[in-house]
N, C-alpha and C positions, 0 to 999 in steps of 0.2 A: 016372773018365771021365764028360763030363758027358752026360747025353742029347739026342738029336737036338732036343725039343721045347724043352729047356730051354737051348740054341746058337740056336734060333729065337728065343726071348725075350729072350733078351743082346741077337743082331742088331738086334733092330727097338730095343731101347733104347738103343742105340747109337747106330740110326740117327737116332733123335727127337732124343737128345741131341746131335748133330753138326747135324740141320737146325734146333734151336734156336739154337746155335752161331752157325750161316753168316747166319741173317737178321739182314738189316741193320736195325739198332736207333737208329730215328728218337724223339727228346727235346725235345719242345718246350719251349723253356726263357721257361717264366713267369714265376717266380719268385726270389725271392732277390739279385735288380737292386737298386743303389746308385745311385739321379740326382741331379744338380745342374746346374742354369743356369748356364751363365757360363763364363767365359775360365781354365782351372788348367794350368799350365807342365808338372805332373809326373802329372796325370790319368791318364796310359796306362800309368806304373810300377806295380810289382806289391805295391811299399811303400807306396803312395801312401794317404794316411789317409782314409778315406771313411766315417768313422763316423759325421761328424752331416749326413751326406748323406741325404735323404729314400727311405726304403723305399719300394720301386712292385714296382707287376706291371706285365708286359709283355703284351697290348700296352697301352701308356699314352700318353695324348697329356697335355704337360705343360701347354698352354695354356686348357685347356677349365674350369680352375678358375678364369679372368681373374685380376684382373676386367675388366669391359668399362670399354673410355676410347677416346675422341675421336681422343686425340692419337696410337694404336695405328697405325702406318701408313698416316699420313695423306698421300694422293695427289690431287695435282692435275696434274689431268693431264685429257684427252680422249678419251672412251674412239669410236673410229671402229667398233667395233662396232652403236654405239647411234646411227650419223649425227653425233654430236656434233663441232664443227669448233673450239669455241673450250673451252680449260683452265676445270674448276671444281675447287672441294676434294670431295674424295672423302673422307668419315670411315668411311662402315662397311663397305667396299668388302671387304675382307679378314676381317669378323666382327668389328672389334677388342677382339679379345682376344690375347693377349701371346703369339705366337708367335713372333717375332724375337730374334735372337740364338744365340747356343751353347751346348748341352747335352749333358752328358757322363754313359754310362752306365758301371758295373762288374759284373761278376759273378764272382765264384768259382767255373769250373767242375768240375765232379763228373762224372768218366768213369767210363763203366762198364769193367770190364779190356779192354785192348786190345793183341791183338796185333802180330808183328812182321808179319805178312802183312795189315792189316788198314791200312785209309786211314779218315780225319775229316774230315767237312765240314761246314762254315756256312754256313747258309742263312738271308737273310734277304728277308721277304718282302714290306718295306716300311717305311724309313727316314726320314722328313722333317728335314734333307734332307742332303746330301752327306755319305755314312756315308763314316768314315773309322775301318779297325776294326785293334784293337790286340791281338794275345796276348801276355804277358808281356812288357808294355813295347816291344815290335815291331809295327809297322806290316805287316800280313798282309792285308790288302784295300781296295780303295777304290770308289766307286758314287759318281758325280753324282746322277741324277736320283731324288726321293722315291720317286714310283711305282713303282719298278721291284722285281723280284727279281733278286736274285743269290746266288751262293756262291763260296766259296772252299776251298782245302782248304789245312785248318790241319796237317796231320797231321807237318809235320818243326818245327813250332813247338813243339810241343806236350812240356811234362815229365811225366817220372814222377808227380808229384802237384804241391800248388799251384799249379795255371793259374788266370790271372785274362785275363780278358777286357773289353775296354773300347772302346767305340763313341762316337767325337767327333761329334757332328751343329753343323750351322749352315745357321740359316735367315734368309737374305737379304732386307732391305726391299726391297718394289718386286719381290716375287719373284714373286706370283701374283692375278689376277681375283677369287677365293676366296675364303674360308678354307681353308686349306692344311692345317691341321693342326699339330704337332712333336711330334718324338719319335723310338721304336720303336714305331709307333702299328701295326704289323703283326707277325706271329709270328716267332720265332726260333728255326731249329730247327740240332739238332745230329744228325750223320747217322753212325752207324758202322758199315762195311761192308768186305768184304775187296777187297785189290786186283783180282783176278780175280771181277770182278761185273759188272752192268747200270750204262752210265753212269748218271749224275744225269741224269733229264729225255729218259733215253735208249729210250724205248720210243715208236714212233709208232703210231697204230693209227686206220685207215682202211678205209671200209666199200665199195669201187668197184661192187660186184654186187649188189643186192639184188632179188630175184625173191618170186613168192607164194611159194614153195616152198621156198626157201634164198636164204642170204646168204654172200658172197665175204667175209670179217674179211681185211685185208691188216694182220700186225704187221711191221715193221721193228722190230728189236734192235743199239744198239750197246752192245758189251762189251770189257772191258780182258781181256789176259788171250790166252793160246792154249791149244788143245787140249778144247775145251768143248764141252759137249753143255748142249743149251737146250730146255728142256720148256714149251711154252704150253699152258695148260687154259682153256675157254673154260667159265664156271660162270654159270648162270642168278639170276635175284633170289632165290632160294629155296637159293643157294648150290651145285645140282647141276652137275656135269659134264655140257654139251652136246656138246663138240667136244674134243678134243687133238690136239697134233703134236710133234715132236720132230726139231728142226734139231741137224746137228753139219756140216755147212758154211757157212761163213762169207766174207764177203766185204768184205776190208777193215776187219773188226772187225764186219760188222753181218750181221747174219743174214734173210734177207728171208722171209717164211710165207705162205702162204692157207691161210686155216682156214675147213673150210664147216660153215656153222651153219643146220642144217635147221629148217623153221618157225620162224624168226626173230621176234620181238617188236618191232616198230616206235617208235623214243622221238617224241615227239611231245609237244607242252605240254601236249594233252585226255591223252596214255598215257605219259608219262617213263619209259619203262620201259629197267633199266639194267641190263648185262651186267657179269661184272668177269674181267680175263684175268689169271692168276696166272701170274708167270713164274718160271720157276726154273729156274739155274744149276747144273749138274754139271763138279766137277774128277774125271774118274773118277768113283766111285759116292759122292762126298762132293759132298753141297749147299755151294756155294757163296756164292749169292745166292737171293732171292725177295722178288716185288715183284709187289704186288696192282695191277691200274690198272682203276679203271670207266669203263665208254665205254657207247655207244648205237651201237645200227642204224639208221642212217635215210639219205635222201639228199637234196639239195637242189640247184636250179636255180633261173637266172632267163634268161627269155628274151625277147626282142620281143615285145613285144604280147600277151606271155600274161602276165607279171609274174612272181613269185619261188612255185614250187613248193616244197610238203616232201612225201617219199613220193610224190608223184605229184602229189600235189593241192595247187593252184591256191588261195592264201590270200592276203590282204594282213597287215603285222603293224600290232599293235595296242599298240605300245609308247611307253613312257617312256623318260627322259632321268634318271640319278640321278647326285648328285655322291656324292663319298666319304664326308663326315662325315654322324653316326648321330644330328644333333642334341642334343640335352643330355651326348652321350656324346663329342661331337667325334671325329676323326678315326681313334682306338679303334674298333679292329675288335671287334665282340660278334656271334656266331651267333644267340644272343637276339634281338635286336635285329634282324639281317638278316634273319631266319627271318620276324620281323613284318611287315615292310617288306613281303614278297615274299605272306605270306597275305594281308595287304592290298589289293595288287596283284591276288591273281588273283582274290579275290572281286569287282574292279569287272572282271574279264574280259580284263585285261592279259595278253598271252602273248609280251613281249619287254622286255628292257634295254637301254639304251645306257650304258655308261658311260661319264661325262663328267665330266671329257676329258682320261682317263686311264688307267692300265692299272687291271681289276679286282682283288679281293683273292683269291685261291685262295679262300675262305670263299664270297664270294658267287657264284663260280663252281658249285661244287660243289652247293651250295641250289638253283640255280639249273635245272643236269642233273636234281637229286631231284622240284623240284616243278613244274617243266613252262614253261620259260621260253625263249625264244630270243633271243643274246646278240649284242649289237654292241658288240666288244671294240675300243675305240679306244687310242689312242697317245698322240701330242699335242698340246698347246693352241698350240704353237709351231715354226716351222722356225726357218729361218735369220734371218726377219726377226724383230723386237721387237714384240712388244705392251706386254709392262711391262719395265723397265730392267733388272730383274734374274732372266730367264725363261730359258728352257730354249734360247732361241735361244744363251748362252753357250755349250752343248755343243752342240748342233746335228751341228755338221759333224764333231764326234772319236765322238760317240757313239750319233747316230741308229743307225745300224748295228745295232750291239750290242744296243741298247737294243728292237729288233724283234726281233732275234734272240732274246733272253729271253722277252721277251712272247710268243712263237711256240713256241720248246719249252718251258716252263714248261704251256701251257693246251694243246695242242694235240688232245688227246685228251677234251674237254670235247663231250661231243654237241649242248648248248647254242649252242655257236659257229655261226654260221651266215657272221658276216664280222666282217673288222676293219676299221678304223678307222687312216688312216694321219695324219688331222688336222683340226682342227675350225677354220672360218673364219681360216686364218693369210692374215697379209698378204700371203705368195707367190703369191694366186692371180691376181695382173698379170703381163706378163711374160713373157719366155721363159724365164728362170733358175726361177722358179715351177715350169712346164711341164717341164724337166728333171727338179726335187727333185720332184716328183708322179711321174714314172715310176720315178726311181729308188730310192725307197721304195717303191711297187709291187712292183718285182718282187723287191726284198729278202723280200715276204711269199709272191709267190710261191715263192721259192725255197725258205724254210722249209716253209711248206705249200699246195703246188698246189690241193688241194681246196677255198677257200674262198675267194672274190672279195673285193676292197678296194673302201671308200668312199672318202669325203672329204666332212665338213660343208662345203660351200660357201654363203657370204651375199653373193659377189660375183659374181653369176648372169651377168650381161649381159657382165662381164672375163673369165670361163671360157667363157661362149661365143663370143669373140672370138680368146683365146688358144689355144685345143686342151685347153686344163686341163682341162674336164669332160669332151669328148669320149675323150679315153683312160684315162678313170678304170674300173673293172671295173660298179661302179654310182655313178652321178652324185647325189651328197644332194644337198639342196637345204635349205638351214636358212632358214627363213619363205619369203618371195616367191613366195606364191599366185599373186599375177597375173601369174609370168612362166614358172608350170607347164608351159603350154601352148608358148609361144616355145623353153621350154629341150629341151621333149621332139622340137621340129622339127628344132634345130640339136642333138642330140646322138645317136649312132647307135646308141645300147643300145637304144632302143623301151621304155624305162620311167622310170619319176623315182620316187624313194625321199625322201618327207619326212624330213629324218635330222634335223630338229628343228623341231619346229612350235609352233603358238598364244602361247607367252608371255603368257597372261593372269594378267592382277593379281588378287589377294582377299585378304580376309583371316578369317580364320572367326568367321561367325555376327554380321559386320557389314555394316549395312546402309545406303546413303547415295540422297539425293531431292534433285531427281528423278531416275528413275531413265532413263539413254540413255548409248548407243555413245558410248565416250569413249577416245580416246589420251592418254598421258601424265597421266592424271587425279591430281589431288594433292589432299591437304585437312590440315586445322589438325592432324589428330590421330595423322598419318601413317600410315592404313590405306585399302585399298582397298575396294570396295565387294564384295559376296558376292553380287551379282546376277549375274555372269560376263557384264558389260559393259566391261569395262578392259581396256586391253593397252596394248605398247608402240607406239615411233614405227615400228620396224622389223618388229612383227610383227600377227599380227590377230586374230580371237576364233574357238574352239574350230569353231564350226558350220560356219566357212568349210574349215577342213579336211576334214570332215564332207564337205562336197560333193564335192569333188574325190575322197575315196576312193570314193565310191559312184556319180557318174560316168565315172569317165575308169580305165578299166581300167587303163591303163598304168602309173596310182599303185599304187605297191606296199605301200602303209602307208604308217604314221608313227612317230615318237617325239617324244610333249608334250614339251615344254619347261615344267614340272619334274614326276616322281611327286609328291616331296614337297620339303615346305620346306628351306632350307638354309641355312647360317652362310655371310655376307656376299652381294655383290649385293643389297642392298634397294633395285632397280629398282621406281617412279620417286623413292623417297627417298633414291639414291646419294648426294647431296651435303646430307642435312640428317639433323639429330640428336636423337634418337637412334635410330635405325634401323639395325639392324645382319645384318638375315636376309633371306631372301628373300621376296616374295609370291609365285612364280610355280606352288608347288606346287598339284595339285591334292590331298594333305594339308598338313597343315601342320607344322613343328619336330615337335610333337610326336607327328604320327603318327595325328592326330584327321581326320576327312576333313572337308575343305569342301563346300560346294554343289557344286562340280564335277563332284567325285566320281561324285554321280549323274549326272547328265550326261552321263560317257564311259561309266558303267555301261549306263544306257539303251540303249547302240548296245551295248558290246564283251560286256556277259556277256549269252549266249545260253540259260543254261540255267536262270536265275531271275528274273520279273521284278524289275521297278524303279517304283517308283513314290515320290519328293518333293517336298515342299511346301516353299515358301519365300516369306517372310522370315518370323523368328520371328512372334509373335503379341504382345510386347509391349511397345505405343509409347504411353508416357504423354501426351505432349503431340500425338496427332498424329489426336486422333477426328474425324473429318470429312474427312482430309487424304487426298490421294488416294495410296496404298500398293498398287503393282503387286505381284501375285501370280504366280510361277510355279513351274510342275509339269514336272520333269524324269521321263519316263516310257517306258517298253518299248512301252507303247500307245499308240495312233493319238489317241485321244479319252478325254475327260476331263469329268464338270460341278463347277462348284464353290458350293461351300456357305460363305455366312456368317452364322452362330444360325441355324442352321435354312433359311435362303432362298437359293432359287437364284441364281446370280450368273453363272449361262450355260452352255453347252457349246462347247470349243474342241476344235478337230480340226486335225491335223498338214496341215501344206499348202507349196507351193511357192511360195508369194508373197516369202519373201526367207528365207536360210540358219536366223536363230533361228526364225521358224513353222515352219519342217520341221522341226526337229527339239526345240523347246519348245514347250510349252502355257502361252500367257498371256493371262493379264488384267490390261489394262493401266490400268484404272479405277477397280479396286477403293476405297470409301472406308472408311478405318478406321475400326472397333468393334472393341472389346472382347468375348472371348468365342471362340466356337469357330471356329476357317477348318477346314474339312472339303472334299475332295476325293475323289470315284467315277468311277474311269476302267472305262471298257469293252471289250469282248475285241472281235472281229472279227466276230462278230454282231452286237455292241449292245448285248451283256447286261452286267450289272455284273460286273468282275471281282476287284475291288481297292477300297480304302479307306485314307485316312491324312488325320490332323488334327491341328492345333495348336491350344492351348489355351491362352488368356491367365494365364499363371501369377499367383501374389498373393506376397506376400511369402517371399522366403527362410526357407526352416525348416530342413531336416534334408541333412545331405551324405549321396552314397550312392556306396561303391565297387563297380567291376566289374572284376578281375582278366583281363587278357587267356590267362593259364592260371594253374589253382588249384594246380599240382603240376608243381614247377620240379628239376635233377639240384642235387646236393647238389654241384656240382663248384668253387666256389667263383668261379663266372661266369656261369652261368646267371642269367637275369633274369625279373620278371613286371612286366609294365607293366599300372599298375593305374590306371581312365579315373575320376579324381574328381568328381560333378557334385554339384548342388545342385536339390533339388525341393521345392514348395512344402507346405500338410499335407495337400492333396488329391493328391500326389503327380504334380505336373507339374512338368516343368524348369521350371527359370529361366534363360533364356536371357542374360540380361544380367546375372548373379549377378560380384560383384567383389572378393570378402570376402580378406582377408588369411589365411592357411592353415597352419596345423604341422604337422607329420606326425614319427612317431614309431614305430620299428619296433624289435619286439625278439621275442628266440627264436636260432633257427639263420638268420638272416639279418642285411640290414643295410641300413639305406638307400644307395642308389646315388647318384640323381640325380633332379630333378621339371624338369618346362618345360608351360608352360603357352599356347606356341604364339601368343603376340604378340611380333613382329618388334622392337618398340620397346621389349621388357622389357630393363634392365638388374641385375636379381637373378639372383644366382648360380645356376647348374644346380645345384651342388654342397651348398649351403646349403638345411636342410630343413625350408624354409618359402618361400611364392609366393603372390601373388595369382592368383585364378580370372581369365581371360579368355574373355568371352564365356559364363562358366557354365561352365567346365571347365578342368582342367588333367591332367598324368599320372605319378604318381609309378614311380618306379623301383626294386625290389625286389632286389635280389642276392644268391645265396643263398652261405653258408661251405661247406666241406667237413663239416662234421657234419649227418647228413639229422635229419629232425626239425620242428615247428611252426617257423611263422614270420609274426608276428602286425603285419600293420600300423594304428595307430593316428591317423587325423586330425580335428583339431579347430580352433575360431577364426570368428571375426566372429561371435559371438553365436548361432551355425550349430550344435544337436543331432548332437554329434559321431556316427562311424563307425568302426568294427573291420571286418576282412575278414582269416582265415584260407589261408594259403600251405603246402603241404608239402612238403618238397623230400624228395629220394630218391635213395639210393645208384642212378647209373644201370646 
């Protein structure tokens, strides 16, 4: 007989082994994909020969290897976004690079045992474009639009062993403003769980009560399945149990809780701090299900005349506008790489996203909850009417719908959210058919989720204030049109205005053009803009003017620049000349390098370190005597500046016109050679700060700087490592142009380099670039074996450089 204690011990092993059993076992499937481009009759069969089909990992974007050509979708057309009324040719509109056409994935999937009580689902999280998906030669799902996620459940597809799986995409000319991307350029997961579980995306979790003292958690649970008992544990960042409850009534399949969570943690961009509710399903005393989901506490408002609250208080946001692709990495989603983006961002004091103008990726959602971001989750670039021939307005009318409806329980639980986004400057905003598809996308979001008010990018400010379009919107964007802030805040009845895309200013990094003054649509021989942060578009205007308007006019609630960083295609004002193929409007750029801007928004948006830059470099061969304006992007009010030694004046911050208020210049400086030095002062008068540029001499030695020295061994992690060149006194060279190799070996491998000029047409992929502007950024990737990982570069006669990497079992 056996004894009590050792009946004790069976049970709890039992029971481990049964709650191992019931969790549902999510597989992200990377690996072991078969692609090829192009048109094959018998692609989806399970015979189907794929063997000299190219090996990839998922996510891949097939385009991003080009190469770059002219003749890549080329559109002529007019874009009415930009005023433009009469057709030119557009070559680098789209990035051109070779995304058009059709490609077809395979995989062999590999299940883990599945029983007869047990369902399978596909989930994918992002397809460019019209996924059309196959199990064993059967047609088992379909998706129009790229952005989107969906699933299917494969579960009666599915055999005993050899399942092959296969994904037709096609990507349409004329299909997008962008680059788009192609591929399975987002994760694909496989989901195995028992019938009687938590839907897919079936957990809402909403915060209604938050006090000093405690907080009201509202989870809503829908579950398959009768006779359940449903266990919510609310566990702290340190993984402790705060709160539990335990529903066995049900309603309708969904179970509805308040769960109160005493002394509550507040998420907040300065405090991210994040809760996680583990749910778990009982049939009887056997686990069923269990499903971890992280959420935040927190609340938000926007009201007349006080603008958009979080937790109580009263903020304006301080955001960007970011498109999907990752630059050298194309439309490939990498954590790496988003994780960069976003440290980037908050060190210039960025505390929001918009994504544009499209749904975000689950990835940079979740970075986004960890590192303290507030999100404006938009939809899309299109309704009913057309912008490009072959856009989203095709489905429009069968699948908007849907297509919210995803985007709604897929993120909903995302504390980051603060609003969506139902469409950015679509031509519907004339009209009263406009004013209809504006409500009735509206309340599509609200009926998914009540808690979070709808925007709408509008750039047809004076036709939404005539038709009702912006008047019934939840908050009224407004994409550029500073000067009609005022007009649009009288005729619209919320009592606030939301820049939901502002400045559109041209640069290009560490270039500089004379003379130097406020210019629209500025073009020059060598197709780059100036780095003085004097250029913009016809339709929009320069950073400082924004600037005014959030720090006058309370009822501005923020912003979001138009762009964080640079992006494949739009090379606005070189849309129609060649080669130009990326954008200038980042305030970094492709590569992730920050422009003058940079400092700039820093000066105002990060609060808790100064800022103090000098610009333009220091070295202009032919230009000694010529007159070279100097400015100081600063935190400080005042500034003097020094050149070799001698004073060159004291400027101080003033209201004489938007740049004096918020830049320190001199606009007479005559060039020498030698040191520009600049001492800005604290609020006394005393000195507080120093930074100077030094006329470098000839190129000598390259030097790397690893954006992290110890990357995960996971076979995707990246170090982006910033290449520059300094002279032997050890000053940049700002204009350094040398042609460059690089070579990596160890437990890594070269990824990709981009050296952040718009007009480069050398491959991301190809590992070797010329330096622009004195720098460029090579791309690290580490294998699955941890261990050294030694990158090597050398070329133009340049004192080569090594720099040590370690990757690590995470």
């Amino acid at each position: 007989m056996f004894k009590p204690k050792v009946i004790l011990i069976l049970s709890l092993l039992l029971s481990v082994y049964f709650q191992g059993l019931a969790q549902r076992n999510q597989i992200v499937l990377n690996d072991g994909w078969k692609f090829s481009k192009g048109t094959f009759a018998d692609a989806a069969a399970p015979g189907f020969d794929d063997s000299k089909w190219q090996s990839v990992r998922v996510p891949h974007d097939w385009a991003i290897s080009g190469p770059f050509d002219k003749e890549i979708d080329k559109q002529v057309t007019a874009i009415t976004q930009n005023g433009e009324t009469k057709p030119t040719e557009k070559t680098g509109r789209t990035g051109a690079l070779p995304y058009i056409g059709e490609g077809w994935y395979r995989k062999k999937l590999i299940l883990p045992a599945v029983t007869s009580t047990q369902k399978v689902l596909l989930q994918i999280d992002g397809a460019m474009s019209e996924p059309r998906v196959y199990l064993n030669g059967k047609q088992v799902g379909q998706w129009n639009y790229g952005y989107n996620y969906f699933y299917i459940d494969i579960t009666h597809g599915l055999k005993s062993k050899d399942n092959v799986l296969a994904i037709h995409l096609n990507n349409k000319p004329k299909s997008s403003r962008w680059y788009p991307g192609a591929g399975l350029y987002r994760n694909v997961h496989l989901i195995v769980k028992e019938e009687k579980s938590i839907d897919q995306w079936g957990i809402t979790i909403t915060t209604p009560v938050v006090e000093k003292g405690f907080a009201k958690v509202n989870v809503k649970t829908k579950l398959t399945g009768s006779n359940l008992r449903l266990v919510n544990q609310v566990l702290d960042s340190s993984g402790k149990q705060v709160a539990v409850d335990t529903t066995k009534s049900f309603f309708g399949q969904e179970a509805d809780q308040n769960i109160r969570v005493s002394e509550p943690r507040l998420w907040s961009p300065e405090n991210p701090y994040l809760y996680t509710l583990v749910s778990t399903v009982y049939d009887g005393d056997q686990v069923k299900d269990i499903v971890k989901t992280r959420f935040g506490i927190r609340t938000i408002s926007f009201k007349a005349n006080q603008g958009f609250s979080l937790n109580g208080q009263v903020r304006k946001f301080k955001g960007v506008c970011l498109h999907h692709d990752l630059g050298p990495l194309g439309a490939a989603i990498n954590v790496a790489a988003l994780r960069r983006q976003l440290t980037i961002l908050k060190d210039m004091g960025c505390d929001a996203i918009r994504s544009s103008h499209n749904m975000p990726s689950p990835e940079q959602l979740e970075l986004c909850d960890e590192m303290g971001f507030m999100f404006l989750a938009e939809s899309f670039d299109e309704w009913a009417k057309a912008k490009v021939e072959n856009g989203y307005h095709l489905y429009f009318d069968t699948d908007a719908e849907k297509d919210i409806v995803n985007l709604v329980q897929a993120n909903k639980n995302h504390p980051s959210i603060v609003m969506w986004s139902s469409g950015n400057e679509v031509p519907d905003q004339f009209g009263a058919e406009g004013v209809k598809r504006a409500k009735w996308l509206q309340e599509i979001f609200h009926r998914e989720d009540p808690t979070r008010p709808v925007t709408v990018g509008m750039d047809q400010v004076k036709a939404t204030m005539q038709s009702g379009f912006g008047a019934l919107l939840d908050i009224p964007g407004l994409n550029y049109r500073v000067h009609l802030y005022e007009e649009a805040n009288k005729a619209f009845p919320q009592g606030f205005i939301l820049g939901s895309e502002t400045a559109s200013t041209v640069s290009s990094r560490g270039v500089y053009k004379f003379p130097v003054v406020k210019a629209k649509d500025k073009q020059y021989d060598d197709f780059q803009s100036s780095s003085y942060d004097m250029e913009y578009c016809s339709w929009s205007n320069l950073p400082d003017d924004d600037f005014v308007m959030q720090d006058d006019k309370p009822w501005v609630i923020g912003e979001f620049v138009w762009t964080g960083f640079d992006y494949l295609g739009e090379p606005t004002p070189y849309d129609n000349s060649w080669p130009s193929r990326s954008s200038y409007f980042g305030i970094s750029d492709l590569a992730g390098l920050p422009k003058d801007r940079f400092y700039l928004y820093r000066s105002r948006w990060n609060k808790t370190k100064p800022t103090l830059h000098l610009l333009p470099h220091w070295n202009w061969e032919n230009r000694t005597g010529d007159t070279t304006p100097v400015f100081v992007y600063t935190s400080y009010d005042s500034a003097e500046l020094f050149l070799n030694g001698k004073s060159l004046g004291i400027r101080k911050k003033d209201k004489k016109s938007p740049q004096n208020r918020y830049r320190l210049m001199w606009m007479d400086v005559k060039y020498q050679p030698g040191t520009l030095k600049v001492v800005a002062f604290d609020a006394q008068g005393k000195p507080a700060a120093e930074e100077k540029i030094v006329t470098a001499g000839k190129p000598y030695k390259i030097v790397l700087t690893p954006d992290r020295s110890v990357i995960d061994a996971d076979g995707k992690d990246l170090s982006f490592v910033t290449v520059s060149v300094i002279d032997k006194d050890g000053n940049l060279c700002p204009t350094a142009s040398q042609q460059l190799k690089f070579y990596v070996s160890g437990n890594g491998k070269f990824k990709a380099v981009c050296n952040g000029d718009a007009t480069s047409l050398e491959s991301f992929e190809k590992p070797t670039m010329k330096l622009f502007s004195g720098k460029l950024v090579v791309l690290v990737e580490s294998t699955v074996n941890p261990g050294k990982i030694k990158l090597n570069v050398n070329g133009g006669g340049l004192k080569a450089a090594q720099t040590e990497i370690i990757s690590k079992v995470k």
